[in-house]
VMD Tcl script that draws the C-alpha trace (Angstrom):
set ca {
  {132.43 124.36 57.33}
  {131.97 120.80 56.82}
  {131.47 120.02 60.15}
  {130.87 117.81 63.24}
  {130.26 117.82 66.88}
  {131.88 115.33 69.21}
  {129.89 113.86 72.43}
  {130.53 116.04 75.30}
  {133.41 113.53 76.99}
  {135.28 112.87 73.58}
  {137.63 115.84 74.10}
  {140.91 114.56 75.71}
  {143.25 114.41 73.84}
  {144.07 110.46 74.97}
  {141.01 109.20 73.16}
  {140.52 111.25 70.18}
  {143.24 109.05 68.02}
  {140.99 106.11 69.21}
  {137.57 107.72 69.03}
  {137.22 111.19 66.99}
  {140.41 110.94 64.03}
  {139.25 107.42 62.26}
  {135.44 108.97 62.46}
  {136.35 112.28 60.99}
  {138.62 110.85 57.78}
  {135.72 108.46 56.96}
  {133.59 111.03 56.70}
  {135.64 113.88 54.98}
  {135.08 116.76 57.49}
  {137.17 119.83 57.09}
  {136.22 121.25 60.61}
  {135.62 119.47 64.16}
  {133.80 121.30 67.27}
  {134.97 119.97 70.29}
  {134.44 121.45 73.75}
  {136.31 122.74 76.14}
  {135.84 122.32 79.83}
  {136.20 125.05 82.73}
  {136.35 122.29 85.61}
  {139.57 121.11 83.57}
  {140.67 124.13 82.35}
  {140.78 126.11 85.98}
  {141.42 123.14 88.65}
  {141.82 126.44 91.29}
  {141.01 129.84 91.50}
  {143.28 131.79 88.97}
  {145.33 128.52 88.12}
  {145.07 126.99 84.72}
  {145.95 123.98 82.96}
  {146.12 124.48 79.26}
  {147.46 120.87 78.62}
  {144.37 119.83 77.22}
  {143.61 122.63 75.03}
  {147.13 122.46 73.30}
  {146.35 118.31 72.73}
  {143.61 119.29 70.62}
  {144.75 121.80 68.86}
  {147.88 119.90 68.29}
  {146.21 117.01 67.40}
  {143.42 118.92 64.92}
  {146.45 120.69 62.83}
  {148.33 116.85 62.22}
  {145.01 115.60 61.03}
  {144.70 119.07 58.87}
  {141.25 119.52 60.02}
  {140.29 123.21 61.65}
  {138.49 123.55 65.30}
  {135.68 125.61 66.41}
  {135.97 124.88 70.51}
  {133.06 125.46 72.81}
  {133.45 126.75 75.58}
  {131.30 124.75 78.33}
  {131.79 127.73 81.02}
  {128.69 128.75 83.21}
  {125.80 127.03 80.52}
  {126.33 123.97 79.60}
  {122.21 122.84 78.43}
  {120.91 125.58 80.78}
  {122.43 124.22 84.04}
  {125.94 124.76 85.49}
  {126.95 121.37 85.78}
  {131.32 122.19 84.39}
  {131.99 124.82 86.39}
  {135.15 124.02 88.48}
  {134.60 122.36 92.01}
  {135.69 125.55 93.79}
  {132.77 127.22 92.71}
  {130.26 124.29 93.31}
  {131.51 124.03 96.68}
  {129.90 128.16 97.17}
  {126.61 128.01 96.01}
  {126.04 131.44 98.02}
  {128.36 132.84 95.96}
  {128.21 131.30 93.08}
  {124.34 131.21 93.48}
  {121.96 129.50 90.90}
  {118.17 130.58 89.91}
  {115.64 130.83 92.34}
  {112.11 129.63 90.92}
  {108.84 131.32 91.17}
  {107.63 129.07 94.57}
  {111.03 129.88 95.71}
  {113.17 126.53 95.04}
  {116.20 126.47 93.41}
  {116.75 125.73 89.93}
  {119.74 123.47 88.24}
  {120.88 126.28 86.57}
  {122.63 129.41 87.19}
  {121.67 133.00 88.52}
  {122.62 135.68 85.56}
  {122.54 137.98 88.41}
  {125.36 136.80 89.71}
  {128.61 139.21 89.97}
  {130.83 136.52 91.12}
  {130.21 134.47 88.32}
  {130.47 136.92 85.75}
  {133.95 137.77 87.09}
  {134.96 134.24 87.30}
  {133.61 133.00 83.90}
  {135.15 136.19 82.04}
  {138.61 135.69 84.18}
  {138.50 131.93 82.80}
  {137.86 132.39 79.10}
  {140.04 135.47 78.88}
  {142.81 133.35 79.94}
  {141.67 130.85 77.66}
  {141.34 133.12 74.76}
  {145.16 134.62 75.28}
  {146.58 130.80 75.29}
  {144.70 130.19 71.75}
  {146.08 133.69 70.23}
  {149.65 132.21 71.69}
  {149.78 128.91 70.51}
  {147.58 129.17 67.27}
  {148.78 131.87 65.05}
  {148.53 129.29 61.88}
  {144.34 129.82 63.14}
  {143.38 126.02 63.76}
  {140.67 127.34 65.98}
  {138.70 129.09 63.56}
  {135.50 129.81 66.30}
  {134.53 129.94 69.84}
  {130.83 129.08 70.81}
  {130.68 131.25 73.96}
  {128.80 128.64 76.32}
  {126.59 126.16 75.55}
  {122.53 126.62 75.18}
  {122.64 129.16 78.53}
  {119.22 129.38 79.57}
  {117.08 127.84 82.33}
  {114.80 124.64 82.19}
  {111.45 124.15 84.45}
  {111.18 127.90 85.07}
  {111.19 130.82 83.22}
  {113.21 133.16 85.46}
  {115.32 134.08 88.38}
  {113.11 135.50 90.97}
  {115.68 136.07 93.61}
  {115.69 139.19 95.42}
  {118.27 140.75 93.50}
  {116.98 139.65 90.38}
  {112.87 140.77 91.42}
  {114.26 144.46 92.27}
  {115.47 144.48 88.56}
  {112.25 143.23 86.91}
  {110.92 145.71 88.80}
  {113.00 148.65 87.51}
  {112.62 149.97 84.17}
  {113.54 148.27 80.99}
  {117.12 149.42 79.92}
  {117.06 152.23 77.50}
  {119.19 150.63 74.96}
  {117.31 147.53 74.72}
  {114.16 149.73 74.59}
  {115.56 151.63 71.46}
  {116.90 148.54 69.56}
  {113.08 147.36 69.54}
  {112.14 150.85 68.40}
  {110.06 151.30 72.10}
  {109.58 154.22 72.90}
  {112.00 155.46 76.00}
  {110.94 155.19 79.56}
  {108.27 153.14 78.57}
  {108.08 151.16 82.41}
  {108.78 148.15 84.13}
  {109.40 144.75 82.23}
  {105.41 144.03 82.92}
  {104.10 147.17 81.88}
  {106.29 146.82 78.59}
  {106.03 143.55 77.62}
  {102.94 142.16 79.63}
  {103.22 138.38 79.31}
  {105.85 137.79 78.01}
  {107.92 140.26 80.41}
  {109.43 137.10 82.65}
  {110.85 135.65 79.40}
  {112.29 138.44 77.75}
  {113.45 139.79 80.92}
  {115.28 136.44 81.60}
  {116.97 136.59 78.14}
  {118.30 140.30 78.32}
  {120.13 139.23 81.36}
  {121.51 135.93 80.23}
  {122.21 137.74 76.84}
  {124.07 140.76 78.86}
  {126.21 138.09 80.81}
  {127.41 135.93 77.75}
  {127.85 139.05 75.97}
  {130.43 140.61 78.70}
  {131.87 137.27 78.83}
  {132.34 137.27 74.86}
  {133.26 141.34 74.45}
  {136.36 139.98 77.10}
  {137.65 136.99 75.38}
  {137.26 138.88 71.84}
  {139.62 141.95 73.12}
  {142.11 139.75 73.89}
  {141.97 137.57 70.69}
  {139.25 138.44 68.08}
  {138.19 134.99 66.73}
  {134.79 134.90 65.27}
  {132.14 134.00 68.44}
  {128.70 132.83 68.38}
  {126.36 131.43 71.29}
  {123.73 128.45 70.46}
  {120.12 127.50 71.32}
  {117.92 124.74 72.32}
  {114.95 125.88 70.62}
  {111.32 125.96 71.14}
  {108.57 124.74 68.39}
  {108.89 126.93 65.60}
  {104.87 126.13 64.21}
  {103.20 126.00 67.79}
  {105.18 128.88 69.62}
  {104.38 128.31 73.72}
  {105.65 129.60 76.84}
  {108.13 128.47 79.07}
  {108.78 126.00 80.89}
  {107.98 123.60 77.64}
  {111.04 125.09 76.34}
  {114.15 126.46 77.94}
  {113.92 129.98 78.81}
  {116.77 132.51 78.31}
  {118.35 131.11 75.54}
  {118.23 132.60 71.94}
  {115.02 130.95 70.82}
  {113.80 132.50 67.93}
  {111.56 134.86 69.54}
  {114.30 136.21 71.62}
  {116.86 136.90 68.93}
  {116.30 140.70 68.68}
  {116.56 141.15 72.51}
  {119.95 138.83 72.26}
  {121.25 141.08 69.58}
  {121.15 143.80 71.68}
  {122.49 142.33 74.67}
  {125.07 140.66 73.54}
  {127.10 142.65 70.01}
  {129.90 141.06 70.65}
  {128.59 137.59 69.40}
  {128.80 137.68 65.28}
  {126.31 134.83 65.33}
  {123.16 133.31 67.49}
  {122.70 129.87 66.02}
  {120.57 127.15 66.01}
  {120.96 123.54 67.80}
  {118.03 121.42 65.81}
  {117.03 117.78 66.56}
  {113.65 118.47 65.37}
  {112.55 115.61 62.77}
  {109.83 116.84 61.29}
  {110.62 118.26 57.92}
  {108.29 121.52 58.00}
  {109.66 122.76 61.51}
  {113.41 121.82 60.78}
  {112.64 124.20 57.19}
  {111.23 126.69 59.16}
  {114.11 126.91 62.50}
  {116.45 127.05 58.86}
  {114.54 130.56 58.10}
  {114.05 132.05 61.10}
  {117.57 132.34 62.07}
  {118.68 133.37 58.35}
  {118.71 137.08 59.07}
  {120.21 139.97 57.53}
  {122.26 140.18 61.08}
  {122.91 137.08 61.22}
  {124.32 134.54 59.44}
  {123.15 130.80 59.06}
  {125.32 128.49 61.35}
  {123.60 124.93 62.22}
  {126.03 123.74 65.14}
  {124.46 120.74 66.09}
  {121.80 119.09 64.04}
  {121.01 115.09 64.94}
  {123.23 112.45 63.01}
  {120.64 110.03 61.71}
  {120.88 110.10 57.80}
  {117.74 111.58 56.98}
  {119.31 114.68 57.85}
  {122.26 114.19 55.59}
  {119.47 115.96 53.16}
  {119.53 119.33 55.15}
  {122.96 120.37 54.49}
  {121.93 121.15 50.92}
  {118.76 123.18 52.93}
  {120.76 124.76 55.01}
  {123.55 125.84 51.72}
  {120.33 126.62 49.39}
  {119.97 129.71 52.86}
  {123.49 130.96 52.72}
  {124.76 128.86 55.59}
  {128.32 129.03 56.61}
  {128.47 126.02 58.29}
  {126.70 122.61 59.68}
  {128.07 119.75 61.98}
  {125.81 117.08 63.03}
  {125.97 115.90 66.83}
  {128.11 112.39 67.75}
  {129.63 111.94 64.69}
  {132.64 109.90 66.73}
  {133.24 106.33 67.35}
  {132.37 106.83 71.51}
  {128.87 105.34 71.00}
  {127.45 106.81 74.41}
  {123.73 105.81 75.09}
  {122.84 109.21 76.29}
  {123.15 111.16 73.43}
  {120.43 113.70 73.27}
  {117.00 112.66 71.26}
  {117.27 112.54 67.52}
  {121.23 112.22 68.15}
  {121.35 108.28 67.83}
  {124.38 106.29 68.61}
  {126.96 106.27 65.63}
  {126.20 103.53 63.04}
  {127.90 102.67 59.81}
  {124.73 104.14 57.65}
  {125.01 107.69 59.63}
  {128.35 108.28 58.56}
  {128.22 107.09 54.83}
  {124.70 109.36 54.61}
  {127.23 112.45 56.06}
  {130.30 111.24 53.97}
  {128.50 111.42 50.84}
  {127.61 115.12 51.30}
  {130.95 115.61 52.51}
  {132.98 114.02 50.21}
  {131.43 115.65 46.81}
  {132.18 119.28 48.58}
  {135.54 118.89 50.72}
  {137.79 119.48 47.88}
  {135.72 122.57 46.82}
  {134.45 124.10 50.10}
  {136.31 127.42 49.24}
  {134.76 127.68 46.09}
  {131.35 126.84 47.50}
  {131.50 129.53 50.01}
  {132.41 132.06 47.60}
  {129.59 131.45 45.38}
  {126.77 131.52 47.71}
  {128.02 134.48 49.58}
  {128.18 135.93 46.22}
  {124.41 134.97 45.59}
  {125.09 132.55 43.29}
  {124.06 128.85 44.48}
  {121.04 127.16 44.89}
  {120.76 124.18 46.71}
  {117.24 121.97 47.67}
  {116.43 119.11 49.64}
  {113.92 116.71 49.29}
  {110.51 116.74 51.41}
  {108.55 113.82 52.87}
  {105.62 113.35 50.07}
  {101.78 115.01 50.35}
  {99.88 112.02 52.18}
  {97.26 111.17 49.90}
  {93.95 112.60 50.01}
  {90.93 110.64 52.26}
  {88.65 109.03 49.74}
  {85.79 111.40 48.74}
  {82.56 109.07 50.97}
  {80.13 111.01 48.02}
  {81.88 109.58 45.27}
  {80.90 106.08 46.54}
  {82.51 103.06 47.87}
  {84.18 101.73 44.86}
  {86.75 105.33 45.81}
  {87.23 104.20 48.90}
  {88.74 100.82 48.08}
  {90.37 102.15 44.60}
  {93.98 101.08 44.96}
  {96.45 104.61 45.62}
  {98.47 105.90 42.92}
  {101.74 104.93 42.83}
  {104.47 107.48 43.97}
  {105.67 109.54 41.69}
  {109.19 111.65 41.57}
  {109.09 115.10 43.44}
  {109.68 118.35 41.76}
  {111.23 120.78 43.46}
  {110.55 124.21 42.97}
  {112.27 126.14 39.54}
  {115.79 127.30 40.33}
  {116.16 130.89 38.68}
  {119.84 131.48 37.42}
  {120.64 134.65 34.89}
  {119.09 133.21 31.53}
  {118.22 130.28 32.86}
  {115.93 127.96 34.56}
  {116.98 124.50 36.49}
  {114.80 121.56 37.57}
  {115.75 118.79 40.35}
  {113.42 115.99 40.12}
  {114.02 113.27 43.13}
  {114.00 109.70 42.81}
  {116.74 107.01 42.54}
  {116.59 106.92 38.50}
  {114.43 109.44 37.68}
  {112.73 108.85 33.97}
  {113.35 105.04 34.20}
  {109.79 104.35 35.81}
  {111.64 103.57 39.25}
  {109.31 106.36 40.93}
  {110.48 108.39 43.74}
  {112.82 107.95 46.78}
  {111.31 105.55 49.52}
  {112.29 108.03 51.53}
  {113.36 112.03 51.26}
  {117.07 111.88 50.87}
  {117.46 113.54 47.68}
  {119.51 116.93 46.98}
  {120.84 119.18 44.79}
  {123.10 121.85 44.56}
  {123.85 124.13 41.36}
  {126.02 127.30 41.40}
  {126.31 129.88 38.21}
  {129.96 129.84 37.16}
  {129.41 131.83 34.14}
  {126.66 133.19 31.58}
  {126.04 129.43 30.23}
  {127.94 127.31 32.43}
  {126.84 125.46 36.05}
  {129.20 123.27 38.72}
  {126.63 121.17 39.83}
  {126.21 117.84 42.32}
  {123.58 115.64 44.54}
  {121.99 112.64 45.63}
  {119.57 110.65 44.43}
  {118.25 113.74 42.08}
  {117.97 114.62 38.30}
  {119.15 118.14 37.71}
  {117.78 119.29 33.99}
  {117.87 122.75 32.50}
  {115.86 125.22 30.43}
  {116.15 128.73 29.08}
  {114.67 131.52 30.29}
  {114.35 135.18 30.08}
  {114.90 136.07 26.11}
  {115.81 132.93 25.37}
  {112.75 131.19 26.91}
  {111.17 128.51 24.58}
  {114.57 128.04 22.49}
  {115.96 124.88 21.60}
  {119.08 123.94 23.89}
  {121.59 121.08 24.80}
  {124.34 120.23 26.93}
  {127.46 121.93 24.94}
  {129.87 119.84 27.63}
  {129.73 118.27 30.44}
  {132.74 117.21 32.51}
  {132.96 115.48 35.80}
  {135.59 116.37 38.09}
  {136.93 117.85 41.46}
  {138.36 121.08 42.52}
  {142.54 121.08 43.29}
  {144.04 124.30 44.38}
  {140.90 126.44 43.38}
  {140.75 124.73 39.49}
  {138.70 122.43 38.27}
  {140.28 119.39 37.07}
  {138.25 116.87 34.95}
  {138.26 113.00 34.72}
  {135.55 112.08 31.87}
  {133.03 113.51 29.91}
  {129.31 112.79 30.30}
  {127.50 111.67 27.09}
  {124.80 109.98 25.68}
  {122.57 108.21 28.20}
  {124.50 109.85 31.41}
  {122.73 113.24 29.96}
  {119.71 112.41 27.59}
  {117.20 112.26 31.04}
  {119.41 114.67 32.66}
  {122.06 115.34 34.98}
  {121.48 112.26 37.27}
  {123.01 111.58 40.86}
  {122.82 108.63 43.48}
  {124.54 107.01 45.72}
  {128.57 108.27 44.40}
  {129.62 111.93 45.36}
  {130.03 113.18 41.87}
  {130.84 117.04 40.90}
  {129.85 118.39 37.32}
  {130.91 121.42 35.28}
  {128.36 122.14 32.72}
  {127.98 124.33 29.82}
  {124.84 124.39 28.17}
  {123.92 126.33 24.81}
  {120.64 127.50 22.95}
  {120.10 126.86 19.15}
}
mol new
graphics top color blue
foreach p $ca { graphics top sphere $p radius 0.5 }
foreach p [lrange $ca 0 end-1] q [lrange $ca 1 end] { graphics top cylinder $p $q radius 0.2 }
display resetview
């Protein structure tokens, strides 16, 4: 999925040909997530207005880009803010959290029958109109709310909800964390974090009835997202919002909610170790690597190939339309010519082979590695005198990433705009590299602003080798078709890649 996300009021379908279509051809997506709004979509109770829905739709399948729509039902950033006026108009009914001191929250009660029963009524109905009007499957995906959780308090602590904290933790959330049963109350199970956990089950067990509903009717793939919490300093709520599937939660979410095939991750972190490290956590046996909303500056152009090199499925970056709003989230900056041409590169080198791509890393065999911000130099060593202190710093140097292991042999991706010309490394990390095994000696390979070079290994380690052939081309219809052979000085320092989304097929050979 070669994704991106639209701001929040660029979904009508008056203003996409305007706004979202000229943004999405410049920068080669395949797939668009827009949302989809339950104060438009259910004016009154049990009446619904699909007009909206079938614009995009319609609109998506003439621009021959797919959907994944989301759902902005109950959650929408942890408060409640596009459910219909009808239901505003009842807070009683329709009743929101209840903080610790006892004031009310901007977001909404779990523990909440009403809303339950409206929310799955609403996206049921939605759900049926999709399976009716889409049966080419334009709407590939369904995000099932939008970050549901609760901000500035950690849980509901109404009445109804207290008696249930109170009671004992469900038995089948107890057994999928292999607890033993009966084990208590949510304190006497999970001590301090009990107000937490207990706030996710519930939120989990709501969007999970709301998903189980929508998927019996029509059995698109559905996954739920989350703002996330600091993945190196882990703290408590309310620095973070509670409820949602933070990384800590994801088990307990699992086991609430089976209906959802994915829990994925919504990161506008900039700093390169955490945004690594929200990449791992949610790359789980049980659950596969979606990044649904990632900030659109273009240093994070370089994390698609992070996110590939982990088996992802899919990334979209946030705003990537022409509606410029000033309050996009933080790290979501307003849309500028360099965001979409750092996108459109990645975009453009894989669009014609995204099929082919997704077969070969689900088949385990793909690497992909983005560059990292350099090791800050070392403080100057005060016993080794002053003339240390005031030496001049080395010069930067191109990065190495880390040996990619293929079957017989090794590849190296060395960073820097011409890499073996002296030009030294990237002023900044936007380098990447992807590789993928095609056969026992031959690679499809591409980047950025990266030298890919090879070596054999296993029983051919230490043998001579060269590059038998290496063609640059695209993929048409699922074959590779190429345009030139690289010779000579485009292969004597290695594979190199800039600033021009180019695709390789190489075949290498040992003497």
């Amino acid at each position: 999925m070669l994704g991106a996300q639209i701001h929040n009021s660029s979904a009508w379908p008056a203003v996409l040909p305007t706004v979202v279509w000229p943004a999405m051809q410049a920068l080669h997506a395949n797939t668009v997530e827009m949302p989809v709004y339950w104060e438009q979509l259910e004016p009154e109770p049990g009446k619904f207005d699909f007009s909206v829905v079938d614009g995009l739709v319609a609109q998506a399948r003439a621009h021959h880009v797919r959907l994944v729509l989301l759902w902005f039902g109950t959650w929408k950033n942890g408060s409640n803010h596009y459910t219909p006026a009808w239901m505003k108009r009842q807070p009683q009914r329709y009743p929101n959290v209840v903080g610790a001191t006892g004031q009310p929250l901007d977001s909404p009660s779990p523990h909440a029958p009403a809303t339950l029963a409206a929310d799955i009524r609403a996206f049921t109905a939605f759900m049926g109109h999709l399976k009716l009007i889409d049966p080419a499957r334009t709407v590939i995906m369904v995000q099932v709310e939008n970050e549901p959780g609760t901000w500035g308090g950690v849980r509901d602590f109404s009445p109804a909800a207290q008696r249930l904290f109170e009671a004992p933790v469900p038995a089948g959330l107890l057994a999928a964390l292999g607890k033993p049963a009966g084990a208590g109350s949510w304190q006497a199970v999970f001590g301090e974090d009990a107000d937490e956990f207990f706030h996710a089950w519930f939120i989990g067990r709501f969007v999970g009835q709301v998903a189980a509903a929508g998927k019996a009717v029509y059995p698109l793939p559905l996954y739920t997202n989350a703002a996330l919490r600091d993945p190196l300093r882990p703290s408590r709520p309310p620095s973070y919002e509670s409820g949602d599937p933070t990384d800590n939660v994801l088990a307990i979410w699992k086991a609430a909610a089976p209906a959802l095939d994915l829990l994925a991750p919504d990161i506008y972190m900039t700093d390169d170790a955490r945004y690594r490290r929200v990449l791992e956590l949610y790359q789980r046996p049980d659950n596969a690597l979606l990044i649904p909303e990632t900030g659109s500056q273009a240093a994070n152009a370089r994390y698609f190939y992070a996110a590939l090199g982990l088996g992802a499925i899919g990334f979209a970056p946030f705003g990537l339309d022409l509606a410029n709003f000033a309050d996009s989230p933080p790290g979501a900056p307003a849309l500028t010519a360099a965001n979409l041409a750092a996108f459109a590169l990645n975009y453009r080198a894989f669009a014609p082979m995204a099929r082919e791509v997704a077969r070969l890393n689900f088949e385990g065999k793909l690497r992909a590695v983005a560059e990292a911000p350099p090791t800050p130099p070392a403080a100057p060593d005060a016993a080794a005198g002053p003339a240390a202190a005031t030496a001049t710093p080395a010069p930067a140097v191109a990065q190495l990433a880390p040996p990619l292991h293929f079957a017989g042999w090794d590849a190296t991706v060395a960073y820097g705009p011409r890499v073996g010309t002296g030009a030294g490394a990237n002023a900044q990390p936007i380098g990447r590299a992807m590789l993928a095994q095609l056969g026992p000696d031959e690679f499809l390979v591409t980047g950025a602003y990266a030298r890919v070079n090879f070596r054999p290994a296993g029983a051919a380690a230490g043998k001579p080798w060269q590059f038998m052939r290496v063609e640059e081309g695209q993929y048409e219809n699922g074959v590779f078709k190429p345009v030139r052979i690289w010779n000579g000085d485009e292969t004597d320092w290695g594979l190199q890649f800039s600033s021009v989304p180019q695709v390789v097929r190489v075949r290498l050979y040992t003497r």
